[in-house]
Each structure stands twice: as C-alpha cells, then as structure tokens.
C-alpha positions as CSV (number, residue, x, y, z in Angstrom):
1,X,0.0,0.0,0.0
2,X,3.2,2.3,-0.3
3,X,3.1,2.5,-3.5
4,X,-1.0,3.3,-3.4
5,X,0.0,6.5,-0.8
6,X,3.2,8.0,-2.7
7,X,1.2,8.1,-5.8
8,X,-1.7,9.8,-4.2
9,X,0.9,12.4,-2.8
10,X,2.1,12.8,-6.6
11,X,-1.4,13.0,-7.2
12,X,-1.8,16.1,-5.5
13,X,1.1,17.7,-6.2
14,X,0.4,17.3,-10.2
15,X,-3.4,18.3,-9.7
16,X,-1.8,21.7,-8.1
17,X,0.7,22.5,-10.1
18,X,-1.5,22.0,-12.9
19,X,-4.3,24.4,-11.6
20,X,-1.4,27.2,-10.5
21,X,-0.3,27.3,-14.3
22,X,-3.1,26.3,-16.5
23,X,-4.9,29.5,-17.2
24,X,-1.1,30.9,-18.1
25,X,0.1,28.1,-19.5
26,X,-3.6,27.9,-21.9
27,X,-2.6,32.0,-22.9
28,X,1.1,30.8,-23.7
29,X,0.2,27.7,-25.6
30,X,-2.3,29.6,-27.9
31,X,-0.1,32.9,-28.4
32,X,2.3,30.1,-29.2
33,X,0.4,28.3,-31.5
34,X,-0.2,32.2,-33.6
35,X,3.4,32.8,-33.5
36,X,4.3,29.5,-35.6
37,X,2.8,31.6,-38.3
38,X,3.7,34.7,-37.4
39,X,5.5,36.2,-40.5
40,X,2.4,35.1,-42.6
41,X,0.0,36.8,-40.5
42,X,2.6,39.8,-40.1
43,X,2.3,39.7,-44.2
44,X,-1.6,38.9,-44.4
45,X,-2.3,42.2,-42.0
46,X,0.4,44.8,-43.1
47,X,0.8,43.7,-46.7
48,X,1.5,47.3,-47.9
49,X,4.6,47.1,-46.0
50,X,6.3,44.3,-47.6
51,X,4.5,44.5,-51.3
52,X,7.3,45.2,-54.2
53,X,5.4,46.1,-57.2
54,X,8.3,46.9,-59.2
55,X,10.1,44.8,-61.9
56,X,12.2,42.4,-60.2
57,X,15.4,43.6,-63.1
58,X,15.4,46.6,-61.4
59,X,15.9,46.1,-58.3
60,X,19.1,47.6,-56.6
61,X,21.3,44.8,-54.2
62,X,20.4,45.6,-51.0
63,X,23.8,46.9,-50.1
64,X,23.4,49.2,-52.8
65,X,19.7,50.2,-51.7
66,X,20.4,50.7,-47.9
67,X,24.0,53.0,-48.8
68,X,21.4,55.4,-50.4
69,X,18.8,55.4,-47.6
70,X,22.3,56.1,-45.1
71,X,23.0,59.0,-47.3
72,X,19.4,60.7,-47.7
73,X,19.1,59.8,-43.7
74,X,22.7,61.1,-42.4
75,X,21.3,61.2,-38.6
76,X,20.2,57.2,-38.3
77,X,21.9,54.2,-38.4
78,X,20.8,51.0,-39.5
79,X,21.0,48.3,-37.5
80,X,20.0,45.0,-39.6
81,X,19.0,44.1,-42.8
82,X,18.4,41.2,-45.4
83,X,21.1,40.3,-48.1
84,X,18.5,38.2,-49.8
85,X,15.3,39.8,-49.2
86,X,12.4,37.9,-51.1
87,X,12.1,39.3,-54.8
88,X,8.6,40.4,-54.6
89,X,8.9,42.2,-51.7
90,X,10.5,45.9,-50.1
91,X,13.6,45.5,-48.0
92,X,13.1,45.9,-44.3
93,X,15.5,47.4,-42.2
94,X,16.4,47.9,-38.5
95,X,16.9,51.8,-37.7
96,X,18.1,53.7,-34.4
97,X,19.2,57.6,-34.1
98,X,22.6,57.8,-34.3
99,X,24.6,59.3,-30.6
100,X,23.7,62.5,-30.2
101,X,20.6,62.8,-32.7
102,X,17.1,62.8,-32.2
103,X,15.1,59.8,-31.2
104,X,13.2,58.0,-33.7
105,X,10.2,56.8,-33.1
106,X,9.4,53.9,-35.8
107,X,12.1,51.7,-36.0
108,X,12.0,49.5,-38.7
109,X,11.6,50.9,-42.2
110,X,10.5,49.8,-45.3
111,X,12.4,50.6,-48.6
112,X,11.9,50.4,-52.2
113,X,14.2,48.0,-53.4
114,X,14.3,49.7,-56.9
115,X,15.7,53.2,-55.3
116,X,16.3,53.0,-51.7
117,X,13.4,55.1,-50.8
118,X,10.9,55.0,-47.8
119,X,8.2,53.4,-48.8
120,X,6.5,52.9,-45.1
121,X,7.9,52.5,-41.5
122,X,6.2,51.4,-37.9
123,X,7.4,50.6,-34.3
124,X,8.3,47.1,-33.3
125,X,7.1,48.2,-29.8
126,X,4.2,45.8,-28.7
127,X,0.8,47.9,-29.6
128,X,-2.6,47.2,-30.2
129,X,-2.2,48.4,-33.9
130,X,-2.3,46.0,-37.3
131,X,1.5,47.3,-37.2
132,X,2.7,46.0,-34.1
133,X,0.7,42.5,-33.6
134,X,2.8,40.2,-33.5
135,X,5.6,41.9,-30.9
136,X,2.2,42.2,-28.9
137,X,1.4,38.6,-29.3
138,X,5.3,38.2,-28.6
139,X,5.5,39.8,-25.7
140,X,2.2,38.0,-24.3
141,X,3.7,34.8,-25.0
142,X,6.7,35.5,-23.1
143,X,6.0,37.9,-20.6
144,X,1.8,38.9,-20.0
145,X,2.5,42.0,-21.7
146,X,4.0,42.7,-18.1
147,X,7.6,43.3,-18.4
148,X,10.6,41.8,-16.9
149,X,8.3,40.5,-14.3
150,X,6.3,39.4,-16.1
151,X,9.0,37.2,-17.7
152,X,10.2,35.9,-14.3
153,X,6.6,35.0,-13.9
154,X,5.9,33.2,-16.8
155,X,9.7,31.6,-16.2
156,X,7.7,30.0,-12.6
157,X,4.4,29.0,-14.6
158,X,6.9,26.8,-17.4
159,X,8.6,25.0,-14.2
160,X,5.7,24.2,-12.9
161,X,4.9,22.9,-16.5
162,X,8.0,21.4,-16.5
163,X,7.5,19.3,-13.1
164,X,3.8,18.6,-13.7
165,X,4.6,16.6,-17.2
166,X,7.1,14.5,-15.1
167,X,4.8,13.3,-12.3
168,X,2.3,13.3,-14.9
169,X,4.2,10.5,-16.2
170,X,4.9,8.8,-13.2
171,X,1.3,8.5,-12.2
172,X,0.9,6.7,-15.2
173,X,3.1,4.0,-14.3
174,X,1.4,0.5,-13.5
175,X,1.8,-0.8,-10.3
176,X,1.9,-3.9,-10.8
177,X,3.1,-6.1,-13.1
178,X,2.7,-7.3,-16.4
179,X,4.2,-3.9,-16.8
180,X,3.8,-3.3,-20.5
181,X,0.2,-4.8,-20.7
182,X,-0.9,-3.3,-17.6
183,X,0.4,0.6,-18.9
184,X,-1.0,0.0,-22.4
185,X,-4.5,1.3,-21.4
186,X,-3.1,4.7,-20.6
187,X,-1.8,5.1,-24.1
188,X,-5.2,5.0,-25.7
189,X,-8.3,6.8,-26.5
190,X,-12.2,5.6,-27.2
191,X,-14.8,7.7,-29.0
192,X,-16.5,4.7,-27.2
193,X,-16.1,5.5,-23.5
194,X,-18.0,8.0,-21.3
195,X,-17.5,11.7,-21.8
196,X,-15.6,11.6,-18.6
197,X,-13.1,8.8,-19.5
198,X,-12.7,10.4,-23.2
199,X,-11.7,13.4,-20.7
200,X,-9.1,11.8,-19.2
201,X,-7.9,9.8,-22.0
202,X,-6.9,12.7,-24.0
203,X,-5.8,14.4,-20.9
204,X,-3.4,11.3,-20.4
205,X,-2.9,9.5,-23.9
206,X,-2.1,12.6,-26.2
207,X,0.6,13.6,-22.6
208,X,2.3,10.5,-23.4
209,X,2.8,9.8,-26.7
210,X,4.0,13.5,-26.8
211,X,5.8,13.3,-23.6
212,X,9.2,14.0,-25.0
213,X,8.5,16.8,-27.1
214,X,6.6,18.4,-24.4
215,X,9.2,17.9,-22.5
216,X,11.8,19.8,-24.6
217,X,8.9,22.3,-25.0
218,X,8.9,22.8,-21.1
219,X,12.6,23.1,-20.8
220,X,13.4,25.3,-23.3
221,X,10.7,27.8,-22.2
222,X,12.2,27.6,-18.5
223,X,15.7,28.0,-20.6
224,X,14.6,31.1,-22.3
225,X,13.1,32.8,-19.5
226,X,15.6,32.3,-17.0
227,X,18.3,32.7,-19.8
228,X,20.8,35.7,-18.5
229,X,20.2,34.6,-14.9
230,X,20.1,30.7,-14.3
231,X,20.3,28.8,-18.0
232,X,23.7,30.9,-19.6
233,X,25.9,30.6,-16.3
234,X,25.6,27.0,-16.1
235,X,25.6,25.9,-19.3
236,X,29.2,28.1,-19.7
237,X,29.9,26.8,-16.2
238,X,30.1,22.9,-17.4
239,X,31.3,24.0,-20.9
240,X,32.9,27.1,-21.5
241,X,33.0,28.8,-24.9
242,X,35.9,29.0,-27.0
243,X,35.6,31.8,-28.0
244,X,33.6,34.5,-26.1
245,X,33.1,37.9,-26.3
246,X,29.4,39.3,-25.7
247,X,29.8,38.0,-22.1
248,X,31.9,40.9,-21.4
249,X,30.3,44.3,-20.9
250,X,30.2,46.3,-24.4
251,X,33.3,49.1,-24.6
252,X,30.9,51.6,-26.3
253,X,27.8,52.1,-24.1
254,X,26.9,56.0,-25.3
255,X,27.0,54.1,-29.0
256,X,29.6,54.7,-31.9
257,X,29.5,55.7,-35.8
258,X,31.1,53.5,-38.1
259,X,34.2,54.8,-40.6
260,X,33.6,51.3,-43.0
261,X,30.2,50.6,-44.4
262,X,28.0,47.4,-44.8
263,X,29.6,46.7,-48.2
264,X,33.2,46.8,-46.6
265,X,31.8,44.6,-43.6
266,X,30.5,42.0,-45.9
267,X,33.5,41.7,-48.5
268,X,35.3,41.1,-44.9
269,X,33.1,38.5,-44.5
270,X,32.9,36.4,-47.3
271,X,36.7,35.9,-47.2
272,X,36.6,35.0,-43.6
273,X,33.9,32.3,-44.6
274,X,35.7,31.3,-47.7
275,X,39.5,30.3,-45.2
276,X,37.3,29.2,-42.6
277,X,35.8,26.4,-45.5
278,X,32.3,27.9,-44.7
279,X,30.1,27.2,-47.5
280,X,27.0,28.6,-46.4
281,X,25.8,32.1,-47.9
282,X,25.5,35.6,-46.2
283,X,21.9,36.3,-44.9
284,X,22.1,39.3,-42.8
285,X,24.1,42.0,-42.3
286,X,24.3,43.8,-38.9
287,X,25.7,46.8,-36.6
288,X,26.7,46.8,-32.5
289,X,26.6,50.7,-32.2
290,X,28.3,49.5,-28.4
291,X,30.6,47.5,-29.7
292,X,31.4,49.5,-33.0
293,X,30.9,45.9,-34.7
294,X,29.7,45.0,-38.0
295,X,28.4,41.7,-38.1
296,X,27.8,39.2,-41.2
297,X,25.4,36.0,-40.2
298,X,25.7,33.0,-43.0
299,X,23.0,30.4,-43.6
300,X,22.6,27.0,-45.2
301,X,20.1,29.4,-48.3
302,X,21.1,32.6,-47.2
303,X,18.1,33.2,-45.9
304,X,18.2,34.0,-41.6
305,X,16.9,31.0,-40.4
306,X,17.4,28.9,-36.7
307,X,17.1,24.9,-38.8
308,X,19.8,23.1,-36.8
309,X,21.5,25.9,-34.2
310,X,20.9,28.5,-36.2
311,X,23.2,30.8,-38.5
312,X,27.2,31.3,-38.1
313,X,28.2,35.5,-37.0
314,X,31.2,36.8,-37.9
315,X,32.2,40.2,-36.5
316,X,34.5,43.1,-37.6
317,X,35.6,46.6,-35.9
318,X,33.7,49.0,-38.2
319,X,36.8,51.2,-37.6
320,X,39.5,49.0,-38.7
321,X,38.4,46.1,-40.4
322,X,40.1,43.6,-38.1
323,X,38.0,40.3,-37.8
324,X,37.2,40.3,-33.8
325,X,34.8,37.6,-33.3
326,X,33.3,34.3,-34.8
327,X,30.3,32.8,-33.0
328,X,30.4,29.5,-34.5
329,X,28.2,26.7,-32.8
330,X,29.3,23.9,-35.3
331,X,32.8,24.5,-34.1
332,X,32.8,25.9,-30.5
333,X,32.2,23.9,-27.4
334,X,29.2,22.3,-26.2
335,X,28.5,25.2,-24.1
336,X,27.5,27.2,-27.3
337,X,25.5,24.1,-28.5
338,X,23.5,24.1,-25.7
339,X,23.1,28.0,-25.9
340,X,22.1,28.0,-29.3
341,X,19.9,24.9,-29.4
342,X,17.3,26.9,-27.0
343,X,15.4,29.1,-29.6
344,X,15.3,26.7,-32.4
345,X,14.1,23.5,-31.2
346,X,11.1,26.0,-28.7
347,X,9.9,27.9,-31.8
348,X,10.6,24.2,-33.8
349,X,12.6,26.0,-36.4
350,X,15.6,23.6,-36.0
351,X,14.5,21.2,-38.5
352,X,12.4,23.7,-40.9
353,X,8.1,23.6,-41.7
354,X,8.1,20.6,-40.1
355,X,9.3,21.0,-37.0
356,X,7.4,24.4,-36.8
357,X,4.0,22.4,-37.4
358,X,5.0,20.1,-34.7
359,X,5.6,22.9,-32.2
360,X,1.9,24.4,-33.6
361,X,0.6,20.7,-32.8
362,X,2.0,20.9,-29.3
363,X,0.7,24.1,-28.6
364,X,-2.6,22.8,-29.5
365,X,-2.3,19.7,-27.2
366,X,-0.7,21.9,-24.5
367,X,-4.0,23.9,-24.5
368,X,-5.8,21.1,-24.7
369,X,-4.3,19.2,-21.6
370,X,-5.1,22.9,-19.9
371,X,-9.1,22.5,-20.5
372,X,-9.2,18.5,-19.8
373,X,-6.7,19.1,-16.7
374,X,-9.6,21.8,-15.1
375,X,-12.7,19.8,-16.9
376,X,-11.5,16.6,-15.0
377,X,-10.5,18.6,-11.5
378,X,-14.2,20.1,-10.9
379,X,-16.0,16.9,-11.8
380,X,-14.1,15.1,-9.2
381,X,-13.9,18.0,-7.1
382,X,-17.7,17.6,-5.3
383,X,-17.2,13.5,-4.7
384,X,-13.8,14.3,-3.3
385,X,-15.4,17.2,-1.1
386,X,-18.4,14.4,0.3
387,X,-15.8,12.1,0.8
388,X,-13.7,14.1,3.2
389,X,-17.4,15.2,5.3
390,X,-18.3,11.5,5.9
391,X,-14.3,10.5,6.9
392,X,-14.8,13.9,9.1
C-alpha cells in the first residue's frame, strides 16, 4: 500500500501544479500556437509594408539600396538588414538615431528595393495596432504584456509545467506487473467511452505519446526565460566557450558611428567564410553601435533562419576592419550548442516547416491538456469534497 500512498501524494502535487499554471500556460500555448505563423500573418495584416510592385530587373542589391537610404538619412543608423530579401517584396530594415541625434520613433523601415526610398515605416514596440501584432502577441507569449516581471513569472508557470509533465508521467506508471500490458491502457483513447473517460484519456494518452516533445517544449521555455540569470551561467559553467566575447560588458555604451560601411563589412566576410571552409551564404548584415561591430550572419540558403543551431556570425571593428569575433556553434564547445539549441528547437525552427508544425501541434495539445486538466478537476472536485465530510 506504499506505493497506493506515494502516488496519491504525486497525485496532489500534479493536480496543483497543474491548476497554478493552466490558465497561463492555456494564454502561452495559444499565443504560441499564432506565433508558428507569425511572418504570414505579419504579411496577411500589413501587406503594404512588404509588397514590391516593381520589376524584379530593377531592383538595386540591397547593399546598394540601404548605402542610399544612409545618405538621404545622415542622422540614423541601420541596425540589420536582409542580403536576400524575397524578390517580390520591399527590403526591411532595423533603424536607431545615431549618438547624439534625435530619437526615432518607428524603428523598422521599409524601402523600395528599386531606389532606396521610404516606402512605409512602424514601431516594433508591442501595440494594439495592425502594425505591431505580433511583438504584442510576442511579448504575451513570453511575458503577459507585463515586463521583466512578467518574464520571471511566466519563467515560474513553465517549471511548474516542467514538473507537472514528469509526475504526470509517473502517475501513469502501473503498479503492478505485467508492466507493458498493464500501462498499455493509458496510451489509448475511445470515442466509445463516457464523456468523462474520453476526458481523461486525451488528458493522459495525447501527454504520453508526446511526452518528450513536451518535455523539450517545457525546458526550453524555463531556458529562455531564466536565460541571462540561471540557464547561460551554467551551461558556460560545465562547458565554457571558446571563444567569447558578448559576455563581457560592451566598450561603447553612449554608442559609436562606423568609418567602413556594410559593403566593406561584408567583403570582410565572405573571405573569412571562404578560409574558414564555410560554405554557407551571407543572410544578414548587422551593426553593435556599443561594440562598433559589423556583423555578417551565414545560412545553409542565405536566408536567416534557426534549422539546426541557427546561422554562423562573424564580427569586424567597423573602424578598422580587423575580424574580432566568430560565433560559430558547429565549431565551439558544447556550451555554445546548448546555448544555441534553445530558440530553435522551442519555436521548432531547428528542422524547418516541419518541426514548426510540430511545435503548432503541441501548442494545441498543450492547451488542450489545460481544459481536460480543469474539466477533469471540478468533476471530481464535489465527490472528493463528500468524501472528506463523511471521513470527518
């Protein structure tokens, strides 16, 4: 009868941690589910921002289109942009006042790819505009809409996740044996049954046979949210990089203007690719106005992208020219791995559409295991309560 009493203790502690986090867990599993098609519904709402109508012979490289925009716009520096922006559409870029000019307020801006004019610009601050739904829907997901505390909340609500999935399983351990005949029943669902068994069959069947993948959701969401403070100490602790440098604090914090230009930064960085035996193609180019950087990220279709761990960076002073950093997870230690394995396989982007579909699935069963999880707690909630009167 042990066994009978530790698994009722379990019992209690999954039922709890699974009414603590299920109505934030539910808001984080559907926001989730949105964001797995985030960049169509960012294109589907605000298609004026991204629609080229131009002829695609005479479009300018975007090197070319963004040195013009720098030059009509002397006062604001851009930040990031595509090197392969999709044909049909205007190139978007990352903009911030330079030190010591006016503030902007709408940081990313849209240009013509045929002349390197504005075409339209918005904030990426969460809002309740067309413009800025999907940082909203971001910073839901992640934080409430509430800030850093909000984060550290939501960091609580994914451990409890985390630990409920685990007992979860344990409760559906037999205990006796024939083990594998006698757990075989947990595994499966009946149209058949009662409406209350069906309950608790999808509760339980669809929590195991995704167990593992919920399990790697749950971690990597207590990763992510605990990242600076818990996750990146330890995981540098047991492995430490080979080569690190945004650990330190940056040497520019007012900000810095850059002598070369984007075109200089990514000649650099197509011969540091070509003698490091990097075959991939440059996606992105980039600027640390703290670090006076220029950065250069490659990709398997040069195209940003986070299949496997995600693009290689290299970095060069935007003064000099002197390659000062590589961040390199293919090549570094284990330490970077596990750093870099965090976003791609939570948002399922490590192994492409399908793995982002299978992250949109588990988001689905997520929220489902939410409703059964309550459904199944008040209908056993008034026998349990008549029960405890008559042993009072």
């Amino acid at each position: 009868m042990a066994g009978v009493a530790t698994k009722n203790i379990w019992l209690v502690l999954h039922r709890w941690f699974g009414l603590l986090t299920a109505v934030f867990l539910f808001i984080a599993a559907v926001t989730g589910c949105i964001l797995t098609m985030r960049a169509s519904i960012d294109r589907a709402v605000n298609g004026d921002l991204f629609e080229y109508a131009g002829e695609a012979s005479q479009r300018l490289d975007p090197i070319d289109a963004v040195a013009r925009y720098e030059a009509a716009n002397p006062g604001v520096q851009v930040m990031v942009f595509p090197l392969n922006p999709p044909a049909d559409e205007n190139i978007s870029i990352s903009v911030s006042a330079k030190p010591g000019e006016p503030s902007i307020g709408e940081d990313e801006v849209f240009l013509d790819p045929s002349t390197g004019d504005v075409v339209r610009s918005r904030s990426t601050d969460a809002g309740f505009s067309g413009r800025q739904i999907i940082p909203l829907l971001l910073e839901i997901h992640y934080t409430l809409y509430a800030g850093d505390s909000g984060r550290i909340f939501m960091g609580f609500i994914a451990l409890g996740w985390l630990i409920s999935g685990i007992i979860g399983l344990y409760l559906t351990l037999p205990r006796k044996a024939p083990f594998l005949q006698n757990w075989a029943p947990a595994w499966t669902y009946s149209p058949k049954r009662s409406f209350a068994r069906q309950m608790l069959d999808l509760h339980r069947s669809s929590a195991l046979w995704l167990f593992l993948f919920l399990i790697a959701l749950a971690f990597t969401s207590v990763a992510l949210n605990f990242f600076s403070e818990v996750y990146d100490p330890v995981v540098t602790t047991i492995s430490p990089l080979k080569k690190s440098l945004f650990h330190l604090d940056a040497p520019f914090p007012n900000g810095m203007v850059p002598s070369l230009t984007y075109a200089d930064a990514l000649a650099l960085a197509q011969q540091q690719a070509e003698a490091s035996g990097v075959e991939w193609q440059p996606a992105t180019a980039l600027y640390y106005p703290n670090w006076n950087l220029y950065g250069v990220t490659f990709s398997d279709n040069g195209i940003l992208n986070y299949k496997y761990l995600g693009p290689i960076y290299y970095y060069f002073d935007a003064a000099s020219g002197a390659f000062i950093h590589e961040v390199n997870p293919y090549t570094d230690s284990a330490g970077l791995v596990m750093i870099r394995m965090v976003y791609p396989v939570h948002s399922g982007e490590v192994g492409g559409p399908l793995t982002v579909f299978l992250v949109f699935l588990l988001g689905v069963a997520t929220a489902g295991h939410c409703i059964t999880g309550v459904w199944l707690w008040l209908k056993k909630r008034g026998p349990r309560i008549a029960a405890k009167k008559i042993r009072l």
